[in-house]
C-alpha positions in Angstrom: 1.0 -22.9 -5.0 0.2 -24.5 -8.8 3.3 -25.9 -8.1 2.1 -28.4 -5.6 -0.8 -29.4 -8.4 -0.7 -32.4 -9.9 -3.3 -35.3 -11.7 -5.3 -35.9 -8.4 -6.6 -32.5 -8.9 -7.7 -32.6 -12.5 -11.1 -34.1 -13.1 -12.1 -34.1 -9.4 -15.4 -35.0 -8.1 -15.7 -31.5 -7.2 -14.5 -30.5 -10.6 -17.5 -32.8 -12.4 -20.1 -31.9 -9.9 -19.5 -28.0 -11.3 -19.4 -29.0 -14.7 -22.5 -30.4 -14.3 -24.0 -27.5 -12.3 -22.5 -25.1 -14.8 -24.4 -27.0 -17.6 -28.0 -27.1 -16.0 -28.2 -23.5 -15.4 -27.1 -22.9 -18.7 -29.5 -24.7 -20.5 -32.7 -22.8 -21.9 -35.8 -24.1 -22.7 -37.5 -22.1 -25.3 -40.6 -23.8 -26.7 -42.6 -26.5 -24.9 -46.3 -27.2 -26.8 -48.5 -28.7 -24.2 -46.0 -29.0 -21.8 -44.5 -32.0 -24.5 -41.6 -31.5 -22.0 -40.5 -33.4 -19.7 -40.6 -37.1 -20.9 -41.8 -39.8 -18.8 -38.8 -42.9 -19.3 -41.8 -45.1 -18.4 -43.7 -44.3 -21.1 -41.0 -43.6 -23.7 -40.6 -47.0 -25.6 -37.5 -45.8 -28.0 -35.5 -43.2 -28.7 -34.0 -41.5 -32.0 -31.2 -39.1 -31.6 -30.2 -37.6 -34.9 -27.1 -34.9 -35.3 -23.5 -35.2 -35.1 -24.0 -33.6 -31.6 -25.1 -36.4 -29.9 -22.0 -38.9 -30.2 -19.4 -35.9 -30.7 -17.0 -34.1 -28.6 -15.8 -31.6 -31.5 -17.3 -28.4 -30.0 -15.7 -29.0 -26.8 -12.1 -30.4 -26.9 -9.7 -27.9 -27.8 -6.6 -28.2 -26.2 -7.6 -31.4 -24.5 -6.3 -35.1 -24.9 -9.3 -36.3 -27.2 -9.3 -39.7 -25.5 -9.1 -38.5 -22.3 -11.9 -36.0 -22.9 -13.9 -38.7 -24.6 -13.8 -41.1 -21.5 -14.9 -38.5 -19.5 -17.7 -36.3 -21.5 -21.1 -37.3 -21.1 -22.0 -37.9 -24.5 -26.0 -37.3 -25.3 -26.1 -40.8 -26.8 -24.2 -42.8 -23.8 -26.2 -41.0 -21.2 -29.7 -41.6 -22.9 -29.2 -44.9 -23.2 -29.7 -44.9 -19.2 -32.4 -43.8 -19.5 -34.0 -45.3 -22.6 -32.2 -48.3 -23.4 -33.8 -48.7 -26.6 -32.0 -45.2 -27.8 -30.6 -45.3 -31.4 -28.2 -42.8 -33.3 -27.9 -41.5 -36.7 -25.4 -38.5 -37.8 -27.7 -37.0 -40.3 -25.4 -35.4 -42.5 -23.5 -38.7 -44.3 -22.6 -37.0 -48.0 -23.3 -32.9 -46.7 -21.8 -31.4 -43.6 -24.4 -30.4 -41.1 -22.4 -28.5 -39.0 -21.2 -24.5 -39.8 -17.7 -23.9 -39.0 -18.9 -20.3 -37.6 -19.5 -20.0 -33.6 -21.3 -16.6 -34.6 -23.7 -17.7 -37.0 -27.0 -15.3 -37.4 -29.1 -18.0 -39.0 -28.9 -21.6 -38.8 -27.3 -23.5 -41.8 -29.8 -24.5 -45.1 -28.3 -27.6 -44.6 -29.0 -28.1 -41.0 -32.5 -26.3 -41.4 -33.5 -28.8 -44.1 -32.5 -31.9 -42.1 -34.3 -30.3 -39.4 -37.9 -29.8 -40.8 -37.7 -33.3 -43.0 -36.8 -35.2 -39.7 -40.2 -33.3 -38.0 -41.9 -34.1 -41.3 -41.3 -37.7 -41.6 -41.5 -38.5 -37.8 -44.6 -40.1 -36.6 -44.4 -38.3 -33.4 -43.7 -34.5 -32.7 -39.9 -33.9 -32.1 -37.0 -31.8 -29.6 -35.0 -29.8 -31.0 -31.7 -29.4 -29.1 -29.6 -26.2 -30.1 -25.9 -25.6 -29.2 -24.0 -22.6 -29.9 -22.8 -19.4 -28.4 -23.9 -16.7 -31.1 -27.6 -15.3 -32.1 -29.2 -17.8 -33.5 -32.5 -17.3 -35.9 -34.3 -21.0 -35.1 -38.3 -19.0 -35.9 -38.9 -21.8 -38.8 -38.9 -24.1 -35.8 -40.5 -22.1 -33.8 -43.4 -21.8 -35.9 -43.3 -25.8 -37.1 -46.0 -27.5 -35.0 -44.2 -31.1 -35.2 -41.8 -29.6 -33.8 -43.1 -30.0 -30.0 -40.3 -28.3 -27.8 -37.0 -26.3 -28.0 -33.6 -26.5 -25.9 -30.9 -24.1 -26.6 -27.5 -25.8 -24.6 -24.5 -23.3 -25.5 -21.3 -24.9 -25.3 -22.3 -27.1 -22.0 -19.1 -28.4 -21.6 -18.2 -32.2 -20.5 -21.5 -32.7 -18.4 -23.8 -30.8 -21.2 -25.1 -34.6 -22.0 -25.9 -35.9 -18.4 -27.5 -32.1 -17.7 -29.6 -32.1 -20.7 -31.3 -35.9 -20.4 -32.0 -34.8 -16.9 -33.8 -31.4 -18.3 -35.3 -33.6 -21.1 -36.8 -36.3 -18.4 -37.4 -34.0 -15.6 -34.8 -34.6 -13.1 -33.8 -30.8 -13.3 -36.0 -28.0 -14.2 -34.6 -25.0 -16.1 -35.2 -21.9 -14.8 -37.1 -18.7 -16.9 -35.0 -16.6 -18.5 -33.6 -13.7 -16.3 -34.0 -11.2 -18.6 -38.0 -10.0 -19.8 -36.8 -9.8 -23.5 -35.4 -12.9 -23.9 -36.7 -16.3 -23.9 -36.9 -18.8 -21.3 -39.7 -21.3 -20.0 -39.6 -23.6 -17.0 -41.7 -26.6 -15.7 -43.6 -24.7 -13.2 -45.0 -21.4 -12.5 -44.1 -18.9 -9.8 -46.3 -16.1 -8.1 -44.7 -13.6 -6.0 -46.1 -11.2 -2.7 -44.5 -8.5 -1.2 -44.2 -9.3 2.3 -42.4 -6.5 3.4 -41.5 -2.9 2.2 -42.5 0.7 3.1 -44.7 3.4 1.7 -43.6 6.5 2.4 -39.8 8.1 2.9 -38.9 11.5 4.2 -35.7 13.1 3.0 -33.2 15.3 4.8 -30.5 17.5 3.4 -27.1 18.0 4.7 -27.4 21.9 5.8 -30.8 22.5 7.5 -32.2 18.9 8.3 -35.5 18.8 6.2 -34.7 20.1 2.4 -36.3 23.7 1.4 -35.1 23.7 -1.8 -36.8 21.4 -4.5 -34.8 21.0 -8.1 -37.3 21.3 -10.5 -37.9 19.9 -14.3 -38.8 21.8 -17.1 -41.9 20.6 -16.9 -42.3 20.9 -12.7 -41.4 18.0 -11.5 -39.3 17.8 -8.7 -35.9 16.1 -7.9 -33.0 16.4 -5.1 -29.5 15.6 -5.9 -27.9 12.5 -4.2 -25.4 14.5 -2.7 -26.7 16.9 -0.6 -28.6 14.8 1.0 -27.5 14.2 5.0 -27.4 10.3 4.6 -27.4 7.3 2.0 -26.7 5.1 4.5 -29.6 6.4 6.8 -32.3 5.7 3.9 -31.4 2.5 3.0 -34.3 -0.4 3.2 -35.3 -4.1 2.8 -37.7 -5.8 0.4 -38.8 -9.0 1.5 -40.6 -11.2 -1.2 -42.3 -14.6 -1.4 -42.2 -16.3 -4.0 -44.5 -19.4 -4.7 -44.0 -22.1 -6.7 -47.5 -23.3 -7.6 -46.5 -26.1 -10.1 -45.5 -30.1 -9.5 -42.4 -29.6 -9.3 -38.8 -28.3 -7.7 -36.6 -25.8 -9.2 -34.4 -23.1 -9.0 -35.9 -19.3 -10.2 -34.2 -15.9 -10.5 -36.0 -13.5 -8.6 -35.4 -9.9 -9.9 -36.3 -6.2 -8.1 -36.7 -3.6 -10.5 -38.0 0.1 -9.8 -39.0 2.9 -12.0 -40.2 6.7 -11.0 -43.8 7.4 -12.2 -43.0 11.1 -12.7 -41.0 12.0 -15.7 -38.2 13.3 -15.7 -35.8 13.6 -18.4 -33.0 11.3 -19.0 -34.7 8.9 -16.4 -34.7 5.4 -17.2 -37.9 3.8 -17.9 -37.3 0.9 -15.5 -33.8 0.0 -13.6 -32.8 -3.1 -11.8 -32.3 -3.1 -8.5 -30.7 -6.7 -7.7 -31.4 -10.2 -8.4 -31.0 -13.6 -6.6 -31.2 -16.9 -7.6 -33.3 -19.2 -5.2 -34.5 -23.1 -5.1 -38.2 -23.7 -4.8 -40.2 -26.4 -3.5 -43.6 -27.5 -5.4 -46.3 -26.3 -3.7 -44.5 -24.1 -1.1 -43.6 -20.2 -1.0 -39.6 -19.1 -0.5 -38.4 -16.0 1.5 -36.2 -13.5 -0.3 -35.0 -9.7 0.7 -33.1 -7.6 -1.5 -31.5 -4.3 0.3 -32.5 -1.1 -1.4 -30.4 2.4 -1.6 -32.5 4.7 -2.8 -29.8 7.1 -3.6 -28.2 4.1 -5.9 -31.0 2.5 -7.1 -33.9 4.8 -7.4 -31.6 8.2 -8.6 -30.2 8.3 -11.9 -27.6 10.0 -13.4 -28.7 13.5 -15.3 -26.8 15.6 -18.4 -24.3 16.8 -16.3 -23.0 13.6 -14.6 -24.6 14.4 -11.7 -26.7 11.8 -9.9 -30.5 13.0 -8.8 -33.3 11.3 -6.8 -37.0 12.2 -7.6 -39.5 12.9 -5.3 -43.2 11.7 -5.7 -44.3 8.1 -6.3 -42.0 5.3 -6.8 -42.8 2.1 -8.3 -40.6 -1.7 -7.0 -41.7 -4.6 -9.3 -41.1 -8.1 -9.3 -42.6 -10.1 -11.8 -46.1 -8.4 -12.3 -46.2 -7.8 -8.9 -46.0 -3.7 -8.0 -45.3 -1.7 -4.9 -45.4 2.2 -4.4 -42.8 4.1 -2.2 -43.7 7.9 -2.1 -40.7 9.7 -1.7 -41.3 13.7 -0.1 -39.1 16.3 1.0 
């Protein structure tokens, strides 16, 4: 099969429109003052790019035919200049290197941090901060620097991280929030969600006598059935159906994410436990459908000391977002 590979299938149209795909989704935005994000090119006279970043291809071409790379990487500094032709470029580090040679760094370089903070000092407007990088990364001086009006993290974006980030920059893509609650994330617009579907009560039946007699208890009472000796999985699965409206100006793609969590306690339980996730694309001003399918003896059980999974009975909470629904769950 590889065999039968040759140049026409590197670099495909295909392969670039991935690339670039790849790169959107992985960019974060992390601080946006006064929604300073996105730029309007119509109103944006000039544009200063400072960093090695912009006009490099050093984080990205290992292994690769540099000049080969370099025709094909969408360089910060070539793509903004389609945007904003008066763009210019500066390195920022001519006598000092700016750039650490760890991919694992826990702070950002004095170096880098310095240049950083003079650049918001000095500017007569508020600045972006673009961050790339794999590792944790402690950016709070920037955080906390009011001239410093918004915040991208990038990663490693790869050949199409320049093209993807103008068009987050500009607002021809909007980043998603992040899809986890302790991490960071913002987007353009704002999302509300309803639960448009999902039931209320479920009746469990064992395997030997049809309705269960015996209860498992707690030490402190509260009640619980194993998973296994109950008649059928299958039989109890359900569907969640979810709208989800985007209420802002614009489109973009959102992650959508069903959690659940048992009000009782019980020990060993997990607070809260994720029950799927999907990433959809939303219209402004318009809701989007989404159903997740629900097992309650995978995704509301857990698994005790012993190894052994166990469901508990009594109230049940689904969340999505700050949206709540209770199941109550009897014997």
């Amino acid at each position: 099969m590889f065999g039968r590979l040759g140049s026409k299938d590197v670099c495909t149209k295909e392969h670039q429109r991935l690339a670039l795909e790849a790169a959107r989704q992985g960019i974060v935005l992390l601080k946006n003052d006064n929604n300073f994000l996105p730029l309007n090119k119509d109103h944006v006279s000039s544009l200063a790019i400072i960093g090695p970043g912009a006009n490099s291809t050093s984080p990205f071409d290992q292994g690769v035919d540099i000049q080969e790379f370099h025709a094909i990487c969408n360089l910060m500094l070539r793509v903004s200049k389609t945007y904003i032709k008066k763009t210019t470029f500066a390195s920022g580090c001519l006598d000092v290197a700016c750039e650490s040679n760890s991919m694992f760094n826990e702070a950002l370089h004095v170096t880098e941090m310095e240049l950083i903070s003079l650049v918001a000092s000095v500017s007569k407007k508020r600045i972006i901060l673009v961050l790339t990088g794999g590792g944790p990364l402690d950016f709070s001086f920037a955080e906390a620097d009011s001239h410093i009006a918004s915040i991208i993290w990038v990663g490693y974006p790869g050949e199409a991280g320049g093209k993807a980030l103008a068009e987050v920059i500009f607002g021809y893509y909007n980043p998603g929030e992040a899809v986890y609650e302790f991490g960071h994330g913002l987007s353009y617009t704002n999302y509300t969600y309803m639960f448009l579907s999902a039931p209320n009560k479920m009746i469990l039946v064992s395997k030997a006598s049809g309705t269960l007699r015996k209860l498992y208890e707690t030490e402190v009472g509260i009640g619980y059935v194993p998973t296994d000796e109950l008649l059928s999985c299958d039989a109890l699965r359900f569907n969640v159906q979810l709208s989800v409206m985007n209420v802002g100006h614009m489109d973009g793609s959102h992650v959508v994410m069903l959690y659940s969590k048992a009000s009782s306690y019980v020990e060993g339980a997990p607070r809260k436990q994720l029950i799927g996730f999907s990433r959809i694309h939303t219209t402004a001003h318009r809701s989007t459908d989404v159903s997740f399918m629900v097992d309650p003896c995978e995704h509301l059980s857990f698994a005790n000391e012993h190894g052994k999974r166990i469901l508990p009975v009594g109230k049940h909470i689904l969340m999505s977002g700050e949206l709540e629904h209770s199941l109550l769950i009897n014997i």
